[in-house]
Backbone bond lengths (Angstrom), bond angles and torsions (degrees), N, CA, C in turn:
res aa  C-N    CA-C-N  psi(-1)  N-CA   C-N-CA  omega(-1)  CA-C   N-CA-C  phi
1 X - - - 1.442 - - 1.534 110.93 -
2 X 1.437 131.84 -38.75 1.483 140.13 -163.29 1.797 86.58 -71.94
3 X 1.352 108.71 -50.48 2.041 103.93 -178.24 1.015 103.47 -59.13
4 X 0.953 151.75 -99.00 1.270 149.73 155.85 1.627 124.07 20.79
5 X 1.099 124.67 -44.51 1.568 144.75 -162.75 1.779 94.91 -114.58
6 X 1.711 115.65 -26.47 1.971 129.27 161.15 1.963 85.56 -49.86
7 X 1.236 76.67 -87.18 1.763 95.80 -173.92 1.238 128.50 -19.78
8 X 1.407 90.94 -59.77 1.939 85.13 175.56 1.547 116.65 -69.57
9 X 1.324 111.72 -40.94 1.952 98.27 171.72 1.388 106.36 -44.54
10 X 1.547 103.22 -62.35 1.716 105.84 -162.31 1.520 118.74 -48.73
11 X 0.950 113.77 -35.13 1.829 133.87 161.44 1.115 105.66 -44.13
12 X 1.679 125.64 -49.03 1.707 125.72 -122.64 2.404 76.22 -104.69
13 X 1.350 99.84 -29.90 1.977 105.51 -165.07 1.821 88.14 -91.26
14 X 1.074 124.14 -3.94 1.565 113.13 -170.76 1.748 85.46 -86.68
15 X 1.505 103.70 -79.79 1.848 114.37 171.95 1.744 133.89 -44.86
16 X 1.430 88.40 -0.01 1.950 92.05 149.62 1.075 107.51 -29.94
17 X 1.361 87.45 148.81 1.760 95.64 163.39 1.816 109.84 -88.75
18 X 1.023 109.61 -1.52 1.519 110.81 -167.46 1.546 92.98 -88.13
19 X 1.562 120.97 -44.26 1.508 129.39 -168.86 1.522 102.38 -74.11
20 X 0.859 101.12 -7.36 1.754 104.27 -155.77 2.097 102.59 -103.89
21 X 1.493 115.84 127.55 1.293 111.44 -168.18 1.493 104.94 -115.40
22 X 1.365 130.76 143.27 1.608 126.15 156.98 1.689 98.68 -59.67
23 X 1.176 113.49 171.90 1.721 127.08 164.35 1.210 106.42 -95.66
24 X 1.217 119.59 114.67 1.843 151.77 175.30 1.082 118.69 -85.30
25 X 1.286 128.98 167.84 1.359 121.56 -167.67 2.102 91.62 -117.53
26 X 1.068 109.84 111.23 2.093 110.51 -157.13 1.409 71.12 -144.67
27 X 1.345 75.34 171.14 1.720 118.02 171.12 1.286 126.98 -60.72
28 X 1.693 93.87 -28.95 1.918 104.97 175.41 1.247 109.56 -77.09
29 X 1.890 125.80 -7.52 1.420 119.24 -161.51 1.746 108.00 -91.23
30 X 0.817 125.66 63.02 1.588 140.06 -154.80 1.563 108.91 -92.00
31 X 1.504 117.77 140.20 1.546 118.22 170.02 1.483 123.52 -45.92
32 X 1.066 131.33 110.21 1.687 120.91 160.08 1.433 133.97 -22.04
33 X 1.165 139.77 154.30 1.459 96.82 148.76 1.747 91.40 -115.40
34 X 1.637 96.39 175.89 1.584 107.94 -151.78 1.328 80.62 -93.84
35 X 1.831 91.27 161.95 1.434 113.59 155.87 1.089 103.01 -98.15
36 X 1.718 155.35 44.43 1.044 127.11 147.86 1.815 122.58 -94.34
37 X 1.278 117.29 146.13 1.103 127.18 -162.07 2.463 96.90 -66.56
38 X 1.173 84.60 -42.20 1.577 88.37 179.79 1.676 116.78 -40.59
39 X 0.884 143.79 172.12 1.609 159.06 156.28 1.533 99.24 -80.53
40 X 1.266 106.44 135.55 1.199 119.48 157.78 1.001 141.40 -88.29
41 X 1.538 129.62 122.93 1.665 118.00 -170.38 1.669 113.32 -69.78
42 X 1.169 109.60 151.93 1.220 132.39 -147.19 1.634 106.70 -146.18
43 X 1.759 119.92 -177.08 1.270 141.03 177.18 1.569 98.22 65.46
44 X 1.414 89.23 -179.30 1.451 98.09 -177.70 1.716 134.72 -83.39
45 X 1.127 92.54 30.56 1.687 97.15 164.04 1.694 102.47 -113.37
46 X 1.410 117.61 -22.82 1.609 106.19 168.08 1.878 112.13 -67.19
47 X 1.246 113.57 129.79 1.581 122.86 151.96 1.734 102.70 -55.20
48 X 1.375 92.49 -67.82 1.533 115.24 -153.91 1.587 134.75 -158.99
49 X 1.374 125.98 146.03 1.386 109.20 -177.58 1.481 87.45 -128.65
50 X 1.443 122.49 162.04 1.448 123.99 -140.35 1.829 88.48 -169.67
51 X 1.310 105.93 128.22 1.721 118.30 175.81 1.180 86.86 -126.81
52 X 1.814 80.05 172.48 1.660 97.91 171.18 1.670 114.43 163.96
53 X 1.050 121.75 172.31 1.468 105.87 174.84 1.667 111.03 -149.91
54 X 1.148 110.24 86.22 1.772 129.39 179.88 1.370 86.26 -76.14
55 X 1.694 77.57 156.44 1.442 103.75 -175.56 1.743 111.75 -63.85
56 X 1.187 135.48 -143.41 1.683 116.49 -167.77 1.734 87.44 -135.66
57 X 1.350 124.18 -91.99 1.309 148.10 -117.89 1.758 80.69 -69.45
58 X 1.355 138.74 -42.78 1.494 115.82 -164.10 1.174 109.38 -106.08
59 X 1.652 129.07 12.35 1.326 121.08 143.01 1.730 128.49 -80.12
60 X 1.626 95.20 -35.38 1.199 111.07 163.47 1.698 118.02 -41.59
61 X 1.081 82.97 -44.44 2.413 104.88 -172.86 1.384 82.24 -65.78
62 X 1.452 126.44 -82.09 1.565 118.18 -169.37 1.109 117.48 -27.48
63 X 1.855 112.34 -61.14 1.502 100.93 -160.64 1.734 101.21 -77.00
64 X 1.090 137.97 7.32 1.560 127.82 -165.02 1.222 124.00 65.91
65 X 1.701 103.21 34.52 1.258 99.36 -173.68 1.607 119.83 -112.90
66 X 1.215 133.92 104.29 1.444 134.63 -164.35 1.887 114.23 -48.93
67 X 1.290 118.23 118.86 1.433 121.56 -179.28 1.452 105.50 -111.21
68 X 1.084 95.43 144.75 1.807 105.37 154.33 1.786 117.68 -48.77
69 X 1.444 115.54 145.28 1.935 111.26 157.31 1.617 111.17 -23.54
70 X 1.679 92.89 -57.65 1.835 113.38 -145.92 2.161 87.04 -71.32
71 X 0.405 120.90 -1.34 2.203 125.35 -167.79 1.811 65.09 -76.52
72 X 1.626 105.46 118.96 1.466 116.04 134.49 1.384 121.04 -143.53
73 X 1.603 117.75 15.40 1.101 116.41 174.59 1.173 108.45 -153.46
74 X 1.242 124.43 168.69 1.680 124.24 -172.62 1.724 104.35 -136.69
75 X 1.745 110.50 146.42 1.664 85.33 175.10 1.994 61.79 -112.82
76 X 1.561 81.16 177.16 1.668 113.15 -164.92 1.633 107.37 -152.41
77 X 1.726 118.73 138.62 1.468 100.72 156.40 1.550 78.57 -154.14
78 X 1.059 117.60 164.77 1.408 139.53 -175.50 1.359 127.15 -152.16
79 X 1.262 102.56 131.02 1.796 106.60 -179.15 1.298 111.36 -108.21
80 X 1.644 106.11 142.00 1.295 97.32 175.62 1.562 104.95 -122.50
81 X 1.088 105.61 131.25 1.890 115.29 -176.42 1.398 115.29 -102.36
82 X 1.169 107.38 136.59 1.874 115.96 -170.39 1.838 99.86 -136.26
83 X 1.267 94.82 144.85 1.615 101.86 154.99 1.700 124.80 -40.50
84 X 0.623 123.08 127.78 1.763 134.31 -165.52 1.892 91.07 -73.90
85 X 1.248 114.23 -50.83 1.038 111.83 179.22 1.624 128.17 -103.91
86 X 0.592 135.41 5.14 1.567 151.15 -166.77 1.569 111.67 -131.59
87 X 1.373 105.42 -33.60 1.627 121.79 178.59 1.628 116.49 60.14
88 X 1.285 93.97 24.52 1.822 99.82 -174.94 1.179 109.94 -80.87
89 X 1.512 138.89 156.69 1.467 125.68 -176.68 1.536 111.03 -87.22
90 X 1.429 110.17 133.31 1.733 117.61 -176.31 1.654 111.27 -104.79
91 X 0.864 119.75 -73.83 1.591 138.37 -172.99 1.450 119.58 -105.80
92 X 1.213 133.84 163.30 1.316 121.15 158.75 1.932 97.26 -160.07
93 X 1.152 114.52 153.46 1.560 138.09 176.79 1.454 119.97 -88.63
94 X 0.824 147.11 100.02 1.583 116.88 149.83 1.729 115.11 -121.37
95 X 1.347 89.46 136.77 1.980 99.86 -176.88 1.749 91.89 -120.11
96 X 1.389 109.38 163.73 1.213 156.68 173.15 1.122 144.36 121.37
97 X 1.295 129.58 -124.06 1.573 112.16 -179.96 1.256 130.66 -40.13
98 X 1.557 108.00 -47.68 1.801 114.75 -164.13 1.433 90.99 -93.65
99 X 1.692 141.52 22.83 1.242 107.99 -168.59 1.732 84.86 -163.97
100 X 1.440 115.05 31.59 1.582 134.77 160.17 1.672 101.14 -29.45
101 X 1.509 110.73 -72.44 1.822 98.04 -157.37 1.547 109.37 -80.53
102 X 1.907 126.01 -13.03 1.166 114.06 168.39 1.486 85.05 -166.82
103 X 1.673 99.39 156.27 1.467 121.02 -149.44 1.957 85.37 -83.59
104 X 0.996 132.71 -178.14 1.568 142.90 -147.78 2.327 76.61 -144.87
105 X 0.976 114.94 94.20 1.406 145.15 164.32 1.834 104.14 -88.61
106 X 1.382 94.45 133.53 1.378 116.02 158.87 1.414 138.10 177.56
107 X 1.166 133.87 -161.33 1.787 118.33 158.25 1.358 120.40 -92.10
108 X 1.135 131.02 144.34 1.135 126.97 158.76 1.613 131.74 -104.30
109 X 1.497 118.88 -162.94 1.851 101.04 177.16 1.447 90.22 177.24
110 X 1.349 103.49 163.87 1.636 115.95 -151.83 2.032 94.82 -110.17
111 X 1.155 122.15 116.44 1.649 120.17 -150.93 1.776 84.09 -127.14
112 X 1.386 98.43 165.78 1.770 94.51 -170.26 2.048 82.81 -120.43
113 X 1.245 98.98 155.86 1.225 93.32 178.22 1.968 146.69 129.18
114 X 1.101 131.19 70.96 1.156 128.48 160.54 1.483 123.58 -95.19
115 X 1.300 121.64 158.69 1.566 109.76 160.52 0.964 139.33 -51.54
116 X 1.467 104.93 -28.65 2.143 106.19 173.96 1.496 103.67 -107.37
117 X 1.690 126.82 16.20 1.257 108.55 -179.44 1.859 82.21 -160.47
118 X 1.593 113.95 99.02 1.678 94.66 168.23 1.660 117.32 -87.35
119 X 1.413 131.04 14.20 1.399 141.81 172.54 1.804 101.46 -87.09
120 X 1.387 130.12 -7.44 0.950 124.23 -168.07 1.642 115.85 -83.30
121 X 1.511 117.06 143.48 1.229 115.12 -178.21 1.586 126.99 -87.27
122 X 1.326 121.66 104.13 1.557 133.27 -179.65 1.053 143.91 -61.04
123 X 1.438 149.72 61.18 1.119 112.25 -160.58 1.733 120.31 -81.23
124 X 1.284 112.42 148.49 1.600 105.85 -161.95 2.279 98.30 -135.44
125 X 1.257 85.50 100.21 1.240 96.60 178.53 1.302 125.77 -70.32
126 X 1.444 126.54 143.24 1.690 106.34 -170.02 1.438 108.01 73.26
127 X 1.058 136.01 44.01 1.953 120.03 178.53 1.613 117.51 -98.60
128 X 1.602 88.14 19.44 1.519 89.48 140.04 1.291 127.08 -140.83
129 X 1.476 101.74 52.47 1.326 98.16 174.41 1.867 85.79 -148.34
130 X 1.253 106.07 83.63 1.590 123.59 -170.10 1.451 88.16 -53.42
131 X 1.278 158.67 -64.98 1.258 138.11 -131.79 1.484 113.83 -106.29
132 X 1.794 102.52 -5.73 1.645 108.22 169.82 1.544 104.11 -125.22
133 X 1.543 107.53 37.12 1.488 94.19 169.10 1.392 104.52 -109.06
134 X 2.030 99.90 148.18 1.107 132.36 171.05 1.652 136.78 -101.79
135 X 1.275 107.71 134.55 1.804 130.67 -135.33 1.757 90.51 -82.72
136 X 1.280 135.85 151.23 1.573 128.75 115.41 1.496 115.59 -146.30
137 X 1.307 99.37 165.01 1.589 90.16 -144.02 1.629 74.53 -114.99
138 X 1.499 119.31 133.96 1.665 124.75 -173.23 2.126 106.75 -88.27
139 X 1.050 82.78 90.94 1.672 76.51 -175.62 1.632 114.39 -85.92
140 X 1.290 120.48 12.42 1.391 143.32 168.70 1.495 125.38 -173.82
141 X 1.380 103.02 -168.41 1.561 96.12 161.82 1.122 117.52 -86.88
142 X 1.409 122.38 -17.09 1.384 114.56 177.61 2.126 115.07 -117.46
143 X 0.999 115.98 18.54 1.352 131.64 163.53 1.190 132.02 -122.46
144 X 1.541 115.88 112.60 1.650 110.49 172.84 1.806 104.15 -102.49
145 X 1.430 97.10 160.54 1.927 99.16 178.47 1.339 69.71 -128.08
146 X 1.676 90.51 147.76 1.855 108.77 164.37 1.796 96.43 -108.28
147 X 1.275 103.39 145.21 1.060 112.01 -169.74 1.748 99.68 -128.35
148 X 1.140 126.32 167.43 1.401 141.45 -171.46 1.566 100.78 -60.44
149 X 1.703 98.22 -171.75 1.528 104.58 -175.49 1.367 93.86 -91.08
150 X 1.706 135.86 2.69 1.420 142.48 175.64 1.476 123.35 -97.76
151 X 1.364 91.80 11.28 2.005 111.53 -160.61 1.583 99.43 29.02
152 X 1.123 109.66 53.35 1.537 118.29 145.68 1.678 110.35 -99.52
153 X 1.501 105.20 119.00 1.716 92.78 162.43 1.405 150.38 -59.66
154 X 1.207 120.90 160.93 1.506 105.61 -141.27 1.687 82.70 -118.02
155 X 1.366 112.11 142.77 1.374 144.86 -172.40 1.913 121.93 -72.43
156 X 1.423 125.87 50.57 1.421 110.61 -155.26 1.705 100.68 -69.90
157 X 1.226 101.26 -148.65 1.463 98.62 -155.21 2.428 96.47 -147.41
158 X 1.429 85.08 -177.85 1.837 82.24 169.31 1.597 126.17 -30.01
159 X 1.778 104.16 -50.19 1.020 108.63 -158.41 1.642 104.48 -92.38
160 X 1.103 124.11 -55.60 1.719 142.38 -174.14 1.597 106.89 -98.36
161 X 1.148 90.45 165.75 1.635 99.47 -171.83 1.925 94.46 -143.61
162 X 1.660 114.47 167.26 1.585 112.19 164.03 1.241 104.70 -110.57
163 X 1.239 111.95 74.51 1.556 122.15 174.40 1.694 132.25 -120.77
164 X 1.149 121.06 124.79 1.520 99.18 169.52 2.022 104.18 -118.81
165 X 1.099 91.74 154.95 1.172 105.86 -165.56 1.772 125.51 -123.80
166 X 1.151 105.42 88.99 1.759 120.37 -167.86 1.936 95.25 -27.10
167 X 1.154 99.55 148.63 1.792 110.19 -175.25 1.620 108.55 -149.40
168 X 0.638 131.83 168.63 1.769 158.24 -146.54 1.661 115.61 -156.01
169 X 1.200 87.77 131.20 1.962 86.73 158.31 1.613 106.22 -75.04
């Protein structure tokens, strides 16, 4: 009982709020490098390439895409392509799970805007195709959050997170 009753203080002084940090945009917030075996696109028409692994069944629902029960995770990486000179956003990639026999291609564009923050920066894939475009909300240079079809952010859990995360060879 006394370990137990150790434990819970030691728990209760770790989860201060004083010990306890939001995620900042610092020096420690640095690119990954990937585990994928592929090459990464590169030079100056890439922004960025971005992994990650969201949960499955309510991105799946967004994009209209039919899953199995067993779908509880997704791998993901995404490119984002810009003018070399102009730096405007042109194209963007994304391959993995839901998009095995061909990668899900389109344009993208830089949108201002959430519900609890309209100064916030968007990226909104597809923006011309208003009723199948897809949200991320740029919380650095090296973090995207995917957010709903309401650019409200989306809530992961223990296991998954709605994150993609800039990566490196």
């Amino acid at each position: 009982m006394k370990h137990i009753f150790f434990l819970l203080i030691a728990g209760c002084c770790f989860l201060h709020p004083k010990n306890s940090k939001a995620q900042t945009a610092s020096a420690d917030n640095v690119p990954t490098r990937t585990t994928s075996t592929k090459p990464l696109a590169s030079g100056p028409s890439v922004l960025g390439v971005f992994e990650g692994r969201p949960p499955c069944s309510e991105i799946a629902r967004q994009l209209k895409i039919p899953v199995s029960a067993e779908c509880t995770k997704l791998k993901w990486g995404l490119t984002l392509y810009q003018d070399p000179n102009s730096l405007t956003p042109t194209a963007y990639k994304l391959e993995g799970s839901l998009f095995r026999e061909k990668p899900r291609e389109g344009k993208w564009a830089i949108v201002k805007g959430t519900k609890s923050n309209p100064d916030a920066v968007v990226y909104q894939l597809d923006p011309d195709k208003p009723g199948d475009s897809f949200y991320l909300l740029k919380g650095d240079e090296n973090v995207l959050f995917i957010l709903d079809e309401n650019r409200n952010l989306r809530v992961g859990n223990i296991d998954f997170s709605y994150t993609l995360n800039r990566v490196t060879n």
